[in-house]
C-alpha positions as CSV (number, residue, x, y, z in Angstrom):
1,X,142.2,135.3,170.2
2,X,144.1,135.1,173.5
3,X,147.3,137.0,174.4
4,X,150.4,136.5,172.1
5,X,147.8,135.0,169.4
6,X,146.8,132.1,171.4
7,X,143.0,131.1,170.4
8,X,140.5,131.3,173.1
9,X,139.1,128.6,174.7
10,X,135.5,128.4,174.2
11,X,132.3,127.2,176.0
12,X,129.1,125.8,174.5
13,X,127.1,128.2,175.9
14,X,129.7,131.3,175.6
15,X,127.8,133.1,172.9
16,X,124.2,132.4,175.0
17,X,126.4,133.8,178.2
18,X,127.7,136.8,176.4
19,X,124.1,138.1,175.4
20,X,122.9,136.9,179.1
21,X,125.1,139.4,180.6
22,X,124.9,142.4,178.3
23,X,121.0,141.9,178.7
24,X,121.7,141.7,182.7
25,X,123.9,144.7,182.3
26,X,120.3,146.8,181.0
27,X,118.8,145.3,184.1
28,X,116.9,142.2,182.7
29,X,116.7,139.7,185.9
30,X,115.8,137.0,183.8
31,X,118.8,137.3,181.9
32,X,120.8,137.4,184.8
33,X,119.5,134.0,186.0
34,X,120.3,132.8,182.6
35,X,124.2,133.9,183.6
36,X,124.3,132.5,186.7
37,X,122.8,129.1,185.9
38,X,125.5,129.1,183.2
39,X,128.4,130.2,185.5
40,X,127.3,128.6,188.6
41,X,128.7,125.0,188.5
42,X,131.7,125.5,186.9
43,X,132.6,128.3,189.8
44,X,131.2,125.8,192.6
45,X,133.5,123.1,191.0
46,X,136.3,125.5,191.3
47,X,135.5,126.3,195.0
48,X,135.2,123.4,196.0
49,X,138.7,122.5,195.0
50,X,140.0,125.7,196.9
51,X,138.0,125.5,200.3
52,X,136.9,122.0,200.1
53,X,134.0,119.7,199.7
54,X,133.0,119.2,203.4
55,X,129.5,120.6,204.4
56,X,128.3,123.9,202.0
57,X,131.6,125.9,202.2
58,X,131.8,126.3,198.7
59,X,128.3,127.4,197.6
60,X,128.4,129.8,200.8
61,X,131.9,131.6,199.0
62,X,130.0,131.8,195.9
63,X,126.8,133.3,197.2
64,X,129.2,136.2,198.5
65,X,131.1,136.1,195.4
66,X,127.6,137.0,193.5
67,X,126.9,139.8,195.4
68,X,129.6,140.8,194.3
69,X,128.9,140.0,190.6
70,X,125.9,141.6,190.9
71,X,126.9,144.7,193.0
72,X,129.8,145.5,190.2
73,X,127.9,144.2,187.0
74,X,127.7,147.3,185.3
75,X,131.8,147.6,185.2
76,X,132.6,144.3,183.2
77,X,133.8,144.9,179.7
78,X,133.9,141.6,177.8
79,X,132.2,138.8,176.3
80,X,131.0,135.2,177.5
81,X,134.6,133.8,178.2
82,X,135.9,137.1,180.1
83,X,133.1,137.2,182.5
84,X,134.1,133.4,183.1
85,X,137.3,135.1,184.1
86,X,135.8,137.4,185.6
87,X,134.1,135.6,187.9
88,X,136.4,133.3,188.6
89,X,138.8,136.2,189.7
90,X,136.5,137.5,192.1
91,X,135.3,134.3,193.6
92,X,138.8,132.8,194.6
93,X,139.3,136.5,196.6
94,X,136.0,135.3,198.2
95,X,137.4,131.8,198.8
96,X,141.1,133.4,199.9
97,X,139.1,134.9,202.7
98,X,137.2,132.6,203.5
99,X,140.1,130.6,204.5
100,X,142.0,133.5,206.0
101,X,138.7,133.4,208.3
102,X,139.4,130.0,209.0
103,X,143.2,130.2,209.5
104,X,144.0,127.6,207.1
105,X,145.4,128.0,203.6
106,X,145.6,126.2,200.6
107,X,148.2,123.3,199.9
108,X,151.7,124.7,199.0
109,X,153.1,123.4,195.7
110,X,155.8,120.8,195.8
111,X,158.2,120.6,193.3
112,X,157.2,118.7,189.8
113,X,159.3,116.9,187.0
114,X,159.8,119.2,184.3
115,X,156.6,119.4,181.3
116,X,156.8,120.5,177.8
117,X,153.5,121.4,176.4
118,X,149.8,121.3,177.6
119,X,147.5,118.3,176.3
120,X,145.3,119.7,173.4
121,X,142.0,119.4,174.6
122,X,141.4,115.7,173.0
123,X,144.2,114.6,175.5
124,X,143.5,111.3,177.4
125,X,144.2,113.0,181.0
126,X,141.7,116.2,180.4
127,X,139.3,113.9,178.6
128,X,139.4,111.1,181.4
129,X,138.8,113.6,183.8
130,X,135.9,115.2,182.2
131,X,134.0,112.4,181.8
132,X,134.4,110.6,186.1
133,X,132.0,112.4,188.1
134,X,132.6,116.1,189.8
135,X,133.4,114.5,193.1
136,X,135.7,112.2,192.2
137,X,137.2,114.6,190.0
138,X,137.6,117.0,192.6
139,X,139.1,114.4,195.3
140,X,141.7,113.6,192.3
141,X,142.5,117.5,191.5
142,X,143.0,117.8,195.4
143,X,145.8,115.5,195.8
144,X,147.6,118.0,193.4
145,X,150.2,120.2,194.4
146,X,148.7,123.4,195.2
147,X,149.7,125.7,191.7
148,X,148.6,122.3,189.5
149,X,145.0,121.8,191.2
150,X,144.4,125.4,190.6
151,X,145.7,125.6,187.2
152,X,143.4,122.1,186.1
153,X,140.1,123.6,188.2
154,X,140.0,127.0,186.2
155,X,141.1,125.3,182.5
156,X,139.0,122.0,182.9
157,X,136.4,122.8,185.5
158,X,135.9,126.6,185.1
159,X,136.9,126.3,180.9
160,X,139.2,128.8,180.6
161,X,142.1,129.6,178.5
162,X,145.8,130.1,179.7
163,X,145.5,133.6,179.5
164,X,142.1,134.0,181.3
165,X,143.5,131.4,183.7
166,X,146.7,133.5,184.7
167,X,144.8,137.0,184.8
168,X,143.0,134.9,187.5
169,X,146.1,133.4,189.1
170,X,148.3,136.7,188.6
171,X,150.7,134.4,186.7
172,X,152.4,134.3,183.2
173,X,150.2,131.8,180.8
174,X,153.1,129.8,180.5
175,X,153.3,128.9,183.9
176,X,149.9,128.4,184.2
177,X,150.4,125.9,181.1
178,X,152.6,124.0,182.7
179,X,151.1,123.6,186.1
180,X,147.7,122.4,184.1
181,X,150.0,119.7,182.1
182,X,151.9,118.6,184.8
183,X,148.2,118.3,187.3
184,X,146.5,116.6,184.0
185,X,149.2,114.4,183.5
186,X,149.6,113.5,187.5
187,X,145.8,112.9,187.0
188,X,145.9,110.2,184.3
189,X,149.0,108.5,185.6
190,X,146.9,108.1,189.4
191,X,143.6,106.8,187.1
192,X,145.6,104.4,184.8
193,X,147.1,103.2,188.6
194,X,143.5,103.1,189.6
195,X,142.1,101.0,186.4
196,X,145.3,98.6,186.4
197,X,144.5,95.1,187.9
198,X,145.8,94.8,191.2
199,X,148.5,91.8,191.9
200,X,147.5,88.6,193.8
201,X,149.7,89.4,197.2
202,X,150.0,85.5,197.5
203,X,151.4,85.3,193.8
204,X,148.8,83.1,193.1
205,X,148.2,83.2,188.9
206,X,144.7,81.9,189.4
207,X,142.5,79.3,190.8
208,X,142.8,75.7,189.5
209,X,140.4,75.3,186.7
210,X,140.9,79.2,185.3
211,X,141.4,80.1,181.9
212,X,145.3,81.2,181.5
């Protein structure tokens, strides 16, 4: 269970991550591979969103955010989920420096109509977006408002729950739930725009000879 009772989101793989890490923790090397391939493209995902998808600036934050990982290993307490969090955490500092380095920053969040709760995770939006490809997904997520793309990469792309995903963000879980509702639901208003046949500019209802 997450803070306040609310259930934590799971992962497939969570239980196989959890035991990856505790054996990595004993120093098994194999067993941190295991970890890292599980964590890996979920974090770059995430990355990618922050820093962008030009040339290899994301896999280059996460290489320094795993020696990281691997420098402080031995002081995480937690299971499969919480080192997703965990990892997570450290690699947007990584990825906050990067672009201090660079002397750019992320978006800034304009202001959004008001939400009530977040899709379940059957919703249309979440499910839409799970299912285009990672690069379209992410050139959708970054034409969100700063606080929504962040909020969508660590619940959709990263997996975690509100909770996890504030400790991350240093925000209350109710904030980040709405951000994630109001970026999914931005998300599958743009793809239904996308999907929706565009009008004939000359008003034209069809050639002669079409089926009406």
């Amino acid at each position: 269970m997450g803070q306040r009772g609310e259930p934590r989101r799971t992962q497939a793989h969570d239980e196989e991550l959890g035991r990856a890490v505790a054996a990595a923790q004993e120093g098994d090397e194999a067993a941190f591979a295991v970890a890292y391939r599980l964590v890996q493209p979920g974090l770059v995902g995430y990355l990618r969103g922050l820093v962008g998808t030009e040339g290899e600036a994301a896999e280059d934050v996460a290489a320094e955010a795993w020696l990281e990982i691997a420098r402080d290993l031995g002081r995480f307490r937690g299971d499969g989920a919480g080192f997703r969090g965990w990892t997570a955490t450290i690699a947007r500092h990584r990825a906050l420096d990067h672009l201090r380095r660079r002397k750019t920053r992320p978006r800034d969040a304009v202001p959004a109509e008001s939400a009530l709760e977040l899709p379940g995770p059957h919703s249309t939006s979440a499910a839409a977006l799970e299912a285009i490809s990672t690069e379209r997904a992410l050139e959708l997520i970054a034409t969100l408002p700063r606080d929504q793309a962040e909020a969508v990469l660590l619940r959709v792309v990263v997996g975690l729950d509100a909770p996890a995903a504030a400790r991350v963000l240093g925000k209350r879980p109710g904030a980040v739930r709405t951000a994630a509702y109001r970026g999914l639901r931005a998300l599958g208003e743009r793809m239904r725009r996308d999907r929706a046949p565009q009008a004939d500019p000359g008003g034209d209802l069809g050639t002669p000879g079409e089926a009406r």
